[in-house]
C-alpha positions as CSV (number, residue, x, y, z in Angstrom):
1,X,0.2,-49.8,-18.4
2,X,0.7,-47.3,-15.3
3,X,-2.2,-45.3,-14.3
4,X,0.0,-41.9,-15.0
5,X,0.3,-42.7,-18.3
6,X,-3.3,-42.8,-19.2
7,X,-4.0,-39.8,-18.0
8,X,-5.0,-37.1,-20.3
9,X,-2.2,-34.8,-21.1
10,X,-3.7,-31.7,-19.3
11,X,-3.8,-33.7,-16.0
12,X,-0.5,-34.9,-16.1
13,X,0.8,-31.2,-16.7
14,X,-1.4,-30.0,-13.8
15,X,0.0,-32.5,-11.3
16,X,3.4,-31.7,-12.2
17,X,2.4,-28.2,-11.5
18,X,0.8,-28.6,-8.1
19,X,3.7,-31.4,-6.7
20,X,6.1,-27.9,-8.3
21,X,3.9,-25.6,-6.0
22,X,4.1,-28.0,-3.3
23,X,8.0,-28.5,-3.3
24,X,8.1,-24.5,-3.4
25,X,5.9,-24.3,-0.4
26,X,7.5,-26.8,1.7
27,X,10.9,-24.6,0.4
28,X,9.7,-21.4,1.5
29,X,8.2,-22.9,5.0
30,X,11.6,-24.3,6.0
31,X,13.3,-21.8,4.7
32,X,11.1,-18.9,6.4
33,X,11.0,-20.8,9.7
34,X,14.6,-21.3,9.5
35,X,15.4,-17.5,9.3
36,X,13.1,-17.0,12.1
37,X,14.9,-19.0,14.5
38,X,18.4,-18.5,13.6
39,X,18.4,-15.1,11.3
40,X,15.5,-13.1,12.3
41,X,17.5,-10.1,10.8
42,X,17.0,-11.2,7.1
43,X,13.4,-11.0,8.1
44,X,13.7,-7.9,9.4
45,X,15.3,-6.2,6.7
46,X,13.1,-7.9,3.9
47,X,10.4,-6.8,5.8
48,X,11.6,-3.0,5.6
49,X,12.7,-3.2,2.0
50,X,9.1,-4.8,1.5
51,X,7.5,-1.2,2.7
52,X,10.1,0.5,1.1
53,X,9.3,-1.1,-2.0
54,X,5.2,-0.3,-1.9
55,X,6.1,3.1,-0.7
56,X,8.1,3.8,-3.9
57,X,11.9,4.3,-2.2
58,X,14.5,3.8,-3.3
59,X,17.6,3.5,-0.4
60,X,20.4,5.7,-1.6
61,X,24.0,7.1,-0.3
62,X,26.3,10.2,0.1
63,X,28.7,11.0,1.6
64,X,28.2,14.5,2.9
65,X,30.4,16.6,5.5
66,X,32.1,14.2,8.0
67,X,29.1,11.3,7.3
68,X,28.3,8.8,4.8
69,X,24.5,9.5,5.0
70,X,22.3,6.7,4.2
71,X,18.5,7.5,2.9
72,X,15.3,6.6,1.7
73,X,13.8,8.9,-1.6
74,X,11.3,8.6,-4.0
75,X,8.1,10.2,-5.5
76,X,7.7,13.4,-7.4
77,X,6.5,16.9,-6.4
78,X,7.4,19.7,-3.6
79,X,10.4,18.0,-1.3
80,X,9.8,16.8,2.2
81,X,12.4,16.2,4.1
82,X,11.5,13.7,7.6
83,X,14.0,13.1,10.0
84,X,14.0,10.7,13.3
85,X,14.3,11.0,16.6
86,X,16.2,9.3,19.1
87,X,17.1,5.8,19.1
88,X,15.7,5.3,16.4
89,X,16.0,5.4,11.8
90,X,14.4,6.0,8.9
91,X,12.2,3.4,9.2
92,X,10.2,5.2,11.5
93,X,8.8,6.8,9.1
94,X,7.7,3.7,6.5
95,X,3.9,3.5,7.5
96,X,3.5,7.2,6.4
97,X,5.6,7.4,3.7
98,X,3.3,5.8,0.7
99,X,0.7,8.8,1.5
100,X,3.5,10.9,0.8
101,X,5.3,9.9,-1.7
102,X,2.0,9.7,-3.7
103,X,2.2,13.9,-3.9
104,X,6.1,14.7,-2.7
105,X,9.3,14.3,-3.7
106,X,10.0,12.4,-0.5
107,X,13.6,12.1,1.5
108,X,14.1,10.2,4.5
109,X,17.7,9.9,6.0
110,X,19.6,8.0,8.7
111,X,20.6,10.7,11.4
112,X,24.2,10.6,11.8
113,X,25.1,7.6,14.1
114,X,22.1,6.4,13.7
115,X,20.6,3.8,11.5
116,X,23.1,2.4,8.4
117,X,24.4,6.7,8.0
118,X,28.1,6.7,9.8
119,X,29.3,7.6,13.0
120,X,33.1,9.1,14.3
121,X,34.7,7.5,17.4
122,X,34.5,10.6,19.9
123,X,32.9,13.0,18.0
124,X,29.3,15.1,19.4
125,X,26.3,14.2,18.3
126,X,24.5,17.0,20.2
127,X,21.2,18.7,18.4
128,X,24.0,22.0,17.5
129,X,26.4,19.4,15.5
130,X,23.8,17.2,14.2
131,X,22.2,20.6,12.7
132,X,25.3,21.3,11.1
133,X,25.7,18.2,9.4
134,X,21.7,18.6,8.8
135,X,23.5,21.7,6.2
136,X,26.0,19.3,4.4
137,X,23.3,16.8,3.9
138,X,21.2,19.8,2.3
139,X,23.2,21.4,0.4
140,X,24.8,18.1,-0.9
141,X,22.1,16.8,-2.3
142,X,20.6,20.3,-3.4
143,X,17.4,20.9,-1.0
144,X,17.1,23.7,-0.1
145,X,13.6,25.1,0.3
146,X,11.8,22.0,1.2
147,X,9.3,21.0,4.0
148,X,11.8,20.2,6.8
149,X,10.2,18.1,9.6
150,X,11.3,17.0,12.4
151,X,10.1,14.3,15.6
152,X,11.1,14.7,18.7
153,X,15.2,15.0,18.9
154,X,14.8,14.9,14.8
155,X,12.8,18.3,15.1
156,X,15.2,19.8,17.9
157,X,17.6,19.3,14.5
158,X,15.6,20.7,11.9
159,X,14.4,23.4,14.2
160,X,17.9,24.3,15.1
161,X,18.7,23.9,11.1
162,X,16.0,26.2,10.4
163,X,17.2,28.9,12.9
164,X,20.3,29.1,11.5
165,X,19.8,29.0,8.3
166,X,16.4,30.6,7.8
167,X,17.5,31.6,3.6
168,X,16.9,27.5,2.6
169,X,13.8,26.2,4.5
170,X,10.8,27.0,2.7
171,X,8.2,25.8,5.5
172,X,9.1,23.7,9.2
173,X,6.8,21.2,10.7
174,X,7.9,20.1,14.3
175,X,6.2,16.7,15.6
176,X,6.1,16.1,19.6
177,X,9.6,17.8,19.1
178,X,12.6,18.2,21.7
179,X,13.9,21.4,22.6
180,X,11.5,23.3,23.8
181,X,10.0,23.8,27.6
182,X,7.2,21.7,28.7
183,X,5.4,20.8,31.4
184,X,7.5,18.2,34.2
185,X,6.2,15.0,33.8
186,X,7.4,11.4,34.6
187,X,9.9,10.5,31.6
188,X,11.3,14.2,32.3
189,X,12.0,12.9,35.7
190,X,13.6,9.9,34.9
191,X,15.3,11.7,32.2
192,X,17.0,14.3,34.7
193,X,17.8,11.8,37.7
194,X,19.9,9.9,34.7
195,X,17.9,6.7,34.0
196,X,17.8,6.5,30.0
197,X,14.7,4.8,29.4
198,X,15.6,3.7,25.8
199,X,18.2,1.1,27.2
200,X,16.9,-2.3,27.0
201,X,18.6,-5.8,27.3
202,X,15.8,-8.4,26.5
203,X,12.1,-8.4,25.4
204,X,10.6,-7.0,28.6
205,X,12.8,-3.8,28.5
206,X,12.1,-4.0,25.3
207,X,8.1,-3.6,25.4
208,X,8.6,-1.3,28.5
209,X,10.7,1.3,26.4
210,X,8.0,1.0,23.7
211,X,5.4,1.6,26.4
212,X,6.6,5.6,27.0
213,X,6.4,6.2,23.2
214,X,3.3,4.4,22.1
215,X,-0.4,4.2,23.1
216,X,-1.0,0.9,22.1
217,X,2.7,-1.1,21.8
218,X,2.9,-2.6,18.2
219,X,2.6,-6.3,18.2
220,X,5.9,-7.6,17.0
221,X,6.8,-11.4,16.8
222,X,9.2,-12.3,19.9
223,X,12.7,-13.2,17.5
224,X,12.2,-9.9,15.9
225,X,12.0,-8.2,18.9
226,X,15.7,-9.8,19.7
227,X,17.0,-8.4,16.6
228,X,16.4,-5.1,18.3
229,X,17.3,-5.8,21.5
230,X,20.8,-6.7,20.3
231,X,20.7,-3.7,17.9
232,X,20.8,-1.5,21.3
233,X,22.8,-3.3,22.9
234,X,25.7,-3.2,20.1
235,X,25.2,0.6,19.8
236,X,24.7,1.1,23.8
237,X,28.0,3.1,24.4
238,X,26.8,5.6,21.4
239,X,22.8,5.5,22.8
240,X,24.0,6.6,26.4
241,X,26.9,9.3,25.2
242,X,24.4,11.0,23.0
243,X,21.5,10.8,25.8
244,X,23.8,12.3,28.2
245,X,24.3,15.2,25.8
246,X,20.8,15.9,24.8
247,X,20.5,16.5,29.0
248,X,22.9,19.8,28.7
249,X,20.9,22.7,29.6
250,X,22.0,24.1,26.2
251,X,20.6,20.7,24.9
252,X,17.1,20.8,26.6
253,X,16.2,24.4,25.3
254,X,18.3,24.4,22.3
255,X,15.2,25.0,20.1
256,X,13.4,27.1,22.6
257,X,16.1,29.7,22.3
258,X,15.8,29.9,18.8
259,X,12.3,30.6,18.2
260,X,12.4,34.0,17.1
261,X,15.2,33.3,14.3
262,X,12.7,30.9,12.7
263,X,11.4,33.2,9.6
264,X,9.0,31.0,8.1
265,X,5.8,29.2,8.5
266,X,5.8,26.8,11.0
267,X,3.4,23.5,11.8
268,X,3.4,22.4,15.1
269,X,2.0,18.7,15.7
270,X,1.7,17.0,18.7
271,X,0.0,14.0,19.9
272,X,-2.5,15.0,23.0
273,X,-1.5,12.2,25.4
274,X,2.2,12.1,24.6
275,X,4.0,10.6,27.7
276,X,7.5,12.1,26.5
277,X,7.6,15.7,25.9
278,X,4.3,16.8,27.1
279,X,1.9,18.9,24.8
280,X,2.4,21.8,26.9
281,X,5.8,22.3,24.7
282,X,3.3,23.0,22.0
283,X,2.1,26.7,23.9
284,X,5.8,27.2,24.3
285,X,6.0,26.5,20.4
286,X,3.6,29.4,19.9
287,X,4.4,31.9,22.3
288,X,7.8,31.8,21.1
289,X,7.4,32.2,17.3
290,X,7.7,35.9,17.1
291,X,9.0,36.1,13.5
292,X,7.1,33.6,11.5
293,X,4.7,34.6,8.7
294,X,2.6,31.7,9.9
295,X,1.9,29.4,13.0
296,X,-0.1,26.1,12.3
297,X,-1.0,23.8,15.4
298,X,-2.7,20.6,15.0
299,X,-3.4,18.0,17.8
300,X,-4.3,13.9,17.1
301,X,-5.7,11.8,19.5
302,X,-5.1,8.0,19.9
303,X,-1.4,8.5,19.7
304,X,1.4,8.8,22.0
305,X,4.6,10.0,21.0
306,X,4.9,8.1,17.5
307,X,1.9,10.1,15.5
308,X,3.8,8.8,11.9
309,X,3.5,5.4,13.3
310,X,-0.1,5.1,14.9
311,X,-1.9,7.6,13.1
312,X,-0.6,7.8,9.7
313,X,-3.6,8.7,7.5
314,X,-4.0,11.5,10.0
315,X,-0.2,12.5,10.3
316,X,-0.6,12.9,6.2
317,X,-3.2,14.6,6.3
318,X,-2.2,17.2,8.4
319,X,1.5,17.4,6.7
320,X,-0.5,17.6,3.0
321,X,-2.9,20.4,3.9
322,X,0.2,22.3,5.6
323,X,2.6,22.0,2.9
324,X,-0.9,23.1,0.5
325,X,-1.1,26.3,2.1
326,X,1.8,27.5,1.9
């Protein structure tokens, strides 16, 4: 008689159940490992749904204006609308977005061009048309009188929005923001002899772009990093048309020049040591409100320019005690 066999019952089960844990293991390993190397952009993606999922969003479509707008929303309470800036998609804003959603009806959308929303061949994406479709977006899905805020070239756009149509913002928040004057500092000079920083072909340019936006670079494993360097290289014609717009003179100040439209309370935030738009743009935030019930101005430290990335309890914080007051 075999040895298996005259084992109780119990251990026979249990064995089966550990060689079944085993075999799922071994499954997962190869599986995992294999994605790694040859489809590092299933990871990718799982790994965004993954935050999406613990942040309570839900990704969503319309099609609104010209674009087929792609989006994150989900929790209950006041809306909060967050948009992007340059180069970049919703998923900025995932390590935030569970201390939101926790109090806020929360909406997060692609930019146009940007992200999974559409783009049209030969059409502008300046901050003027993007503000625009910023409208059809709104009044598409109904939200009007939210929280809009905006980072960087994502708050040149809702600050732009705002100015123009002061009747369906309830309150602004503007995040190291584009659009407005600020002291002349190194990526400005790049920026106005032509070099667009945010073009990368492999991991160094890669971690070198990421070194102008953050203060400590996220750590990011290398075949992940090559999902994005391909990402940038597919959309490079689009990257570089749109950069060469946003250096119009109309472009640089296109917020600056609108200040005194903007009718209701405004939050300015800004990171102290960010090495893209310097926190000087912050005074010119302030001086040029001239119309708004209320100015708010908070500075974090520890951050560069991604505050909703490397500070996000304090990012929150900030937004929820804002959007409280008012």
């Amino acid at each position: 008689m075999s040895t298996s066999t005259t084992r109780p019952l119990w251990q026979r089960l249990l064995i089966r159940r550990l060689k079944f844990i085993v075999i799922i293991t071994l499954l997962i390993i190869v599986v995992g490992g294999g994605s790694y190397l040859f489809a590092p952009q299933w990871l990718v993606q799982a790994n965004f749904w993954r935050q999406a999922t613990a942040a309570q969003l839900e990704k969503k479509a319309v099609q609104a204006g010209d674009t087929r707008w792609v989006y994150y929303e989900g929790g209950q309470g006041p809306t909060i609308v967050l948009l992007h800036g340059f180069a970049a998609n919703k998923e900025v804003w995932l390590p935030v977005a569970p201390l939101l959603t926790a109090h806020f009806h929360v909406v997060i959308p692609d930019l146009p061009g940007w992200g999974e929303s559409s783009r049209n061949p030969g059409a502008s994406y300046n901050i003027d048309n993007q503000a625009e479709r910023l409208n059809d977006f709104i009044q598409t899905l109904h939200l009007q009188h939210s929280l809009i805020v905006g980072h960087s070239m994502g708050g040149a756009v809702a600050g732009v929005y705002a100015a123009e149509h002061p009747q369906d913002v309830a309150e602004l928040a503007l995040v190291d923001s584009l659009g407005l004057k600020f002291k002349e500092n190194a990526f400005a000079k790049e920026v106005m002899s032509g070099k667009n920083i945010f073009d990368y072909n492999d991991r160094a340019g890669f971690l070198s772009a990421n070194a102008w936006a953050f203060e400590h670079v996220p750590s990011i494993p290398g075949r992940f990093i090559d999902v994005f360097v391909q990402e940038n290289i597919k959309n490079r014609a689009f990257i570089d048309s749109t950069f060469n717009e946003l250096r119009e003179n109309s472009q640089v100040l296109s917020l600056q020049t609108r200040l005194d439209k903007l009718t209701m309370p405004v939050l300015g935030m800004w990171c102290h040591d960010d090495k893209i738009i310097d926190i000087s743009a912050l005074e010119s935030l302030r001086t040029g409100l001239t119309n708004t019930p209320s100015i708010s101005t908070s500075i974090l430290n520890g951050c560069n320019h991604m505050p909703q990335m490397e500070k996000p309890q304090a990012f929150a914080q900030v937004l929820t005690n804002f959007m409280l007051a008012h």
